[in-house]
C-alpha positions as CSV (number, residue, x, y, z in Angstrom):
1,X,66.5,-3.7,-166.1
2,X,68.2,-2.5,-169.3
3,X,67.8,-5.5,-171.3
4,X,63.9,-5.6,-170.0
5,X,63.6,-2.1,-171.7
6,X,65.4,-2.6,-174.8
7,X,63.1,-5.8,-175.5
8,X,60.1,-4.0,-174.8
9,X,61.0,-1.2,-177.6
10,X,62.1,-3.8,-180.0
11,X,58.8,-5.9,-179.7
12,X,57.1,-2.9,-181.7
13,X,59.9,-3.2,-184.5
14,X,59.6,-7.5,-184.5
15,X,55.8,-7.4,-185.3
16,X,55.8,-4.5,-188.3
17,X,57.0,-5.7,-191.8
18,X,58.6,-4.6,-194.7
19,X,55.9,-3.6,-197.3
20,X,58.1,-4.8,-200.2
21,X,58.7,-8.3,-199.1
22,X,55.1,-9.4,-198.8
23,X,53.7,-7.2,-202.0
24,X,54.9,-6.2,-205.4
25,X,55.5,-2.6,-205.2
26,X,56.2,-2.2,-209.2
27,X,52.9,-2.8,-209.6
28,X,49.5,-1.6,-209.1
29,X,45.8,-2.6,-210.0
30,X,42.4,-1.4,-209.1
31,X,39.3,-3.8,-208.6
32,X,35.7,-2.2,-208.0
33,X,34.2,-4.1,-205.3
34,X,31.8,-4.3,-202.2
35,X,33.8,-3.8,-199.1
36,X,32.3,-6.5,-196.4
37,X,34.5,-6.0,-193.3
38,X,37.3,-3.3,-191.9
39,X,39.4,-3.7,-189.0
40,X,41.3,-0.9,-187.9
41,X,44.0,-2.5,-185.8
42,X,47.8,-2.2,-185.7
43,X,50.3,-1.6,-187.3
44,X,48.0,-1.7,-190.8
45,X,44.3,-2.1,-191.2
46,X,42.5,-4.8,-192.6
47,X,39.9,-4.3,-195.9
48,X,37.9,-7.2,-197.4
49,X,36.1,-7.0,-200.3
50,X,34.0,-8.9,-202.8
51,X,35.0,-8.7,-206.0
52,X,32.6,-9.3,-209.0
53,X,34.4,-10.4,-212.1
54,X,32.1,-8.5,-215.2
55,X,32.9,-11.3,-217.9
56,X,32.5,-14.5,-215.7
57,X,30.4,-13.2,-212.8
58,X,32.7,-15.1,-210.6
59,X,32.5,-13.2,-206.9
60,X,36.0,-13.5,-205.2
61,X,37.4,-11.8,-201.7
62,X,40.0,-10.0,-201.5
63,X,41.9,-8.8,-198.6
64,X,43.8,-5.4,-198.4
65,X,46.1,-3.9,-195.9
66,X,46.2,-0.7,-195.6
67,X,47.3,2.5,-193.5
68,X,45.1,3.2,-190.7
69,X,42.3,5.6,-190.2
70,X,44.7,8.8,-188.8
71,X,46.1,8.4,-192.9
72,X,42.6,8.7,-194.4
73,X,41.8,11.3,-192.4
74,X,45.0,13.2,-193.7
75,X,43.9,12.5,-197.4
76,X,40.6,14.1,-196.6
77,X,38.4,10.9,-196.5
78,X,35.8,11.9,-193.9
79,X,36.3,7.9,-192.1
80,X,32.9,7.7,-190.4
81,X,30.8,9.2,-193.3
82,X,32.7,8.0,-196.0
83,X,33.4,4.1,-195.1
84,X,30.3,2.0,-194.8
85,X,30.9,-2.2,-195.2
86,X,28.1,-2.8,-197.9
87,X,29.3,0.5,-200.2
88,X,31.1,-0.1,-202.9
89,X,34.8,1.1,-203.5
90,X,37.8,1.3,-205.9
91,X,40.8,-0.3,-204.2
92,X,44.1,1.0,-206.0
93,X,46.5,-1.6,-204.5
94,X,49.9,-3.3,-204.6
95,X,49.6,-7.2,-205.7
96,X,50.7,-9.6,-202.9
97,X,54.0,-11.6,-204.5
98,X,52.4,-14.8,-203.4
99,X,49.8,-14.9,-206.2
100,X,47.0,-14.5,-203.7
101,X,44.1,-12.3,-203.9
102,X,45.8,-10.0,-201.6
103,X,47.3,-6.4,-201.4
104,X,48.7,-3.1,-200.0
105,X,46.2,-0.6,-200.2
106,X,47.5,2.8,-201.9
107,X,44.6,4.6,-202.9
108,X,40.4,4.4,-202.4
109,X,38.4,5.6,-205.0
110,X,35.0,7.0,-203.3
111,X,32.0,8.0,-205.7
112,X,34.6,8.5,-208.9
113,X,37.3,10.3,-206.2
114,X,40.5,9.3,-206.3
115,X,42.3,9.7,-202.5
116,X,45.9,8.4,-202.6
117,X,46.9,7.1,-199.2
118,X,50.1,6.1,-199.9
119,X,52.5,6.2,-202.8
120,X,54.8,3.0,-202.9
C-alpha cells in the first residue's frame, strides 16, 4: 500500500521539467505577434503565435510555454478580458536550446504593458 502511494506522489514530479534544460535562461527576446491558440493545461500552458517578420514578411509560429492562468492573474492581467486568440501580443521569452521556434514565456506585453510573469 505504501509503495502504491509513494508512486502516485512521484507521478506529479516525473511529468514536470526542469525549465533550464529545455530553454536558454541567459537569454531573452521579444517577438510581436498574433496569438492563434492557448491551452491552459498542466503543469505549463501552451501559447502559439504567428509571427510576421517586418523585413522578409515571412509568417512563422511559434510556440510558448508559459505559467498558467492563476500567474497572470497575480501579475494583474485580467485573463478573460485581456487574452483573446486573434489580438496581438508581445511575448518576452526564453529561447528553446534546440534552435526551434520555441520558448518559456516570461513576460506579455498587452497594449504597450509590460506584465512580467516570471523572472528566470
Amino acid at each position: 500500500m505504501t509503495a502504491v502511494a509513494v508512486a502516485l506522489l512521484a507521478a506529479p514530479a516525473v511529468a514536470h521539467h526542469n525549465a533550464n534544460a529545455q530553454y536558454d535562461n541567459s537569454k531573452e527576446f521579444e517577438v510581436t505577434g498574433t496569438l492563434i491558440e492557448l491551452r491552459d493545461i498542466a503543469p505549463h500552458a501552451q501559447w502559439k503565435a504567428t509571427v510576421v517578420n517586418p523585413q522578409t514578411k515571412v509568417q512563422t509560429t511559434y510556440q510558448f510555454e508559459a505559467l498558467g492562468n492563476n500567474a497572470l492573474r497575480r501579475v494583474g492581467i485580467q485573463v478573460k478580458q485581456d487574452i483573446k486568440v486573434g489580438r496581438q501580443y508581445g511575448f518576452v521569452y526564453s529561447p528553446a536550446r534546440d534552435g526551434s521556434n520555441t520558448g518559456f514565456l516570461s513576460a506579455l506585453v498587452i497594449n504597450g504593458k509590460k506584465f512580467q510573469i516570471v523572472k528566470l
